[in-house]
N, C-alpha and C positions, 0 to 999 in steps of 0.2 A: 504494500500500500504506500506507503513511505520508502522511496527507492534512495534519496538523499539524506542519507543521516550528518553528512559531514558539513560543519560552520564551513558557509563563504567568506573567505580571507579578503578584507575589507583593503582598499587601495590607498595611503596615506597621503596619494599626490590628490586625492577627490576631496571635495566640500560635502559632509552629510549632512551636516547640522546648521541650520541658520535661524538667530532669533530676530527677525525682522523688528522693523521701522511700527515704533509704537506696541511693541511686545517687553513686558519685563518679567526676567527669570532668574527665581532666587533656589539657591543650591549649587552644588556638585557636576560638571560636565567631566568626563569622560567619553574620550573619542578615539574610536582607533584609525580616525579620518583625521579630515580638516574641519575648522568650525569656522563661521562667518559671523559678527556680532553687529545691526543694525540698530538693536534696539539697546536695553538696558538689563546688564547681569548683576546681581550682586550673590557671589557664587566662589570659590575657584575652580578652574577650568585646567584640566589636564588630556593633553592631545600628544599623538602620536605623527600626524599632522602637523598642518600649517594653523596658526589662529590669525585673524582678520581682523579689525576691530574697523569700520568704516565711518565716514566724517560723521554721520549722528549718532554710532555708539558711544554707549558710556558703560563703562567696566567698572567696578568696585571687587576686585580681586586677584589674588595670585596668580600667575598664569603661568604652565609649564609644558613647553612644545616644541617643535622641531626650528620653525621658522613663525616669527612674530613681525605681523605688519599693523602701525598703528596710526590712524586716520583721523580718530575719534579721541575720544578721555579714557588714559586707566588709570586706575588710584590701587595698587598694591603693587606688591613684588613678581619679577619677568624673570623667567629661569628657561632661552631660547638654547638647546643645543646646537645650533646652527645658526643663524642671522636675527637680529633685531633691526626693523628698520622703522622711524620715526617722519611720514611726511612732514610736510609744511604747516598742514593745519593739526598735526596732531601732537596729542599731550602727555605724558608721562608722571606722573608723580608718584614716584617708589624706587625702589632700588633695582638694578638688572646685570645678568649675566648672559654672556653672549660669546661667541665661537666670533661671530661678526658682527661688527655694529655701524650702520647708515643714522644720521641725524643731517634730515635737510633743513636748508636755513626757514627761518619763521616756525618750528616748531617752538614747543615747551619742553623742558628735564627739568627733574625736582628730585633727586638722591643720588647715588652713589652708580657707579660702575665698576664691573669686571671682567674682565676678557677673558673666555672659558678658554680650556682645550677642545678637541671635536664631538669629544666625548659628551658634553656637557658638565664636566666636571671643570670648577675652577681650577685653573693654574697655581700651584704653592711652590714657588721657590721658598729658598732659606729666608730670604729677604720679608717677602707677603707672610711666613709662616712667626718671624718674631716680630712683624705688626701688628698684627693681628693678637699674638700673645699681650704685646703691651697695652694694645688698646683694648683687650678685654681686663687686664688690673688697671686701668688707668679708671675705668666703668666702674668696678668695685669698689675701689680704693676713692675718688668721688659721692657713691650712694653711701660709703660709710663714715667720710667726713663730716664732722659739725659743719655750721652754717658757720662762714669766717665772722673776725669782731671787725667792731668800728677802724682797727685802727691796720688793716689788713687789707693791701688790695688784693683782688683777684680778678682773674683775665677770663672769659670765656670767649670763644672762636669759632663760628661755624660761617662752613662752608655749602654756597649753595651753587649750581649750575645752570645757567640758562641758557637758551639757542633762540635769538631770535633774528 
């Protein structure tokens, strides 16, 4: 009766999922495609694929996928094993990792960057690996100082990134 028992191996270069223009979807994606995002997710999304994010999406989540192209608004963390790439009208606010990174002019960045290996695993030389150490006691060692006195300066420094 049933001659096909075997799962159809889904194509990672295809788009399955699209949440269109004036659709909002809050949860969890999992693809073992590509996802398109027109509308509004508030979710993270994990693809095997490519993810989309087009000029009236708006994203509020992590996103973790082969290749990220971003048109529209995200608000959390990009973890691209392959390409991130940011047009002109498109916005960022979160931190990302990437194999490859395109940011054209007239977008927004608002956090940190790291250039993966192919893998998608970040890069750790010795170098990143005792930054990363110090700035994790630096974090500690901060949340566990008193507040300074009057008669004490203190410096605080952030840095932020824009493209416009």
């Amino acid at each position: 009766m049933f001659k096909n028992n075997k799962a159809a191996k889904v194509d990672p270069n295809t788009t399955d999922t699209l949440i269109g223009e004036g659709s909002v979807f809050e949860g969890k994606i999992k693809s073992a495609a590509g996802v398109r995002v027109e509308g509004q997710i508030i979710g993270d999304i994990e693809c095997e694929g490519d993810v989309t994010i087009g000029e009236k999406g708006v994203v509020q989540s992590n996103i973790f996928a082969r290749n990220v192209i971003i048109a529209g608004t995200v608000n959390g963390n990009i973890q691209a094993r392959s390409k991130l790439s940011i047009t002109a009208k498109g916005k960022l606010f979160g931190n990302m990792s990437a194999a490859s990174i395109s940011i054209e002019e007239g977008s927004i960045f608002e956090g940190t960057s790291r250039m993966a290996g192919g893998n998608g695993a970040p890069v750790q030389d010795e170098a990143s690996k005792k930054e990363a150490a110090a700035a994790s006691e630096l974090k500690t060692e901060t949340q566990s100082t008193p507040p300074a006195s009057k008669g004490q300066n203190t410096q605080k420094e952030e840095v932020t990134f824009k493209s416009w």
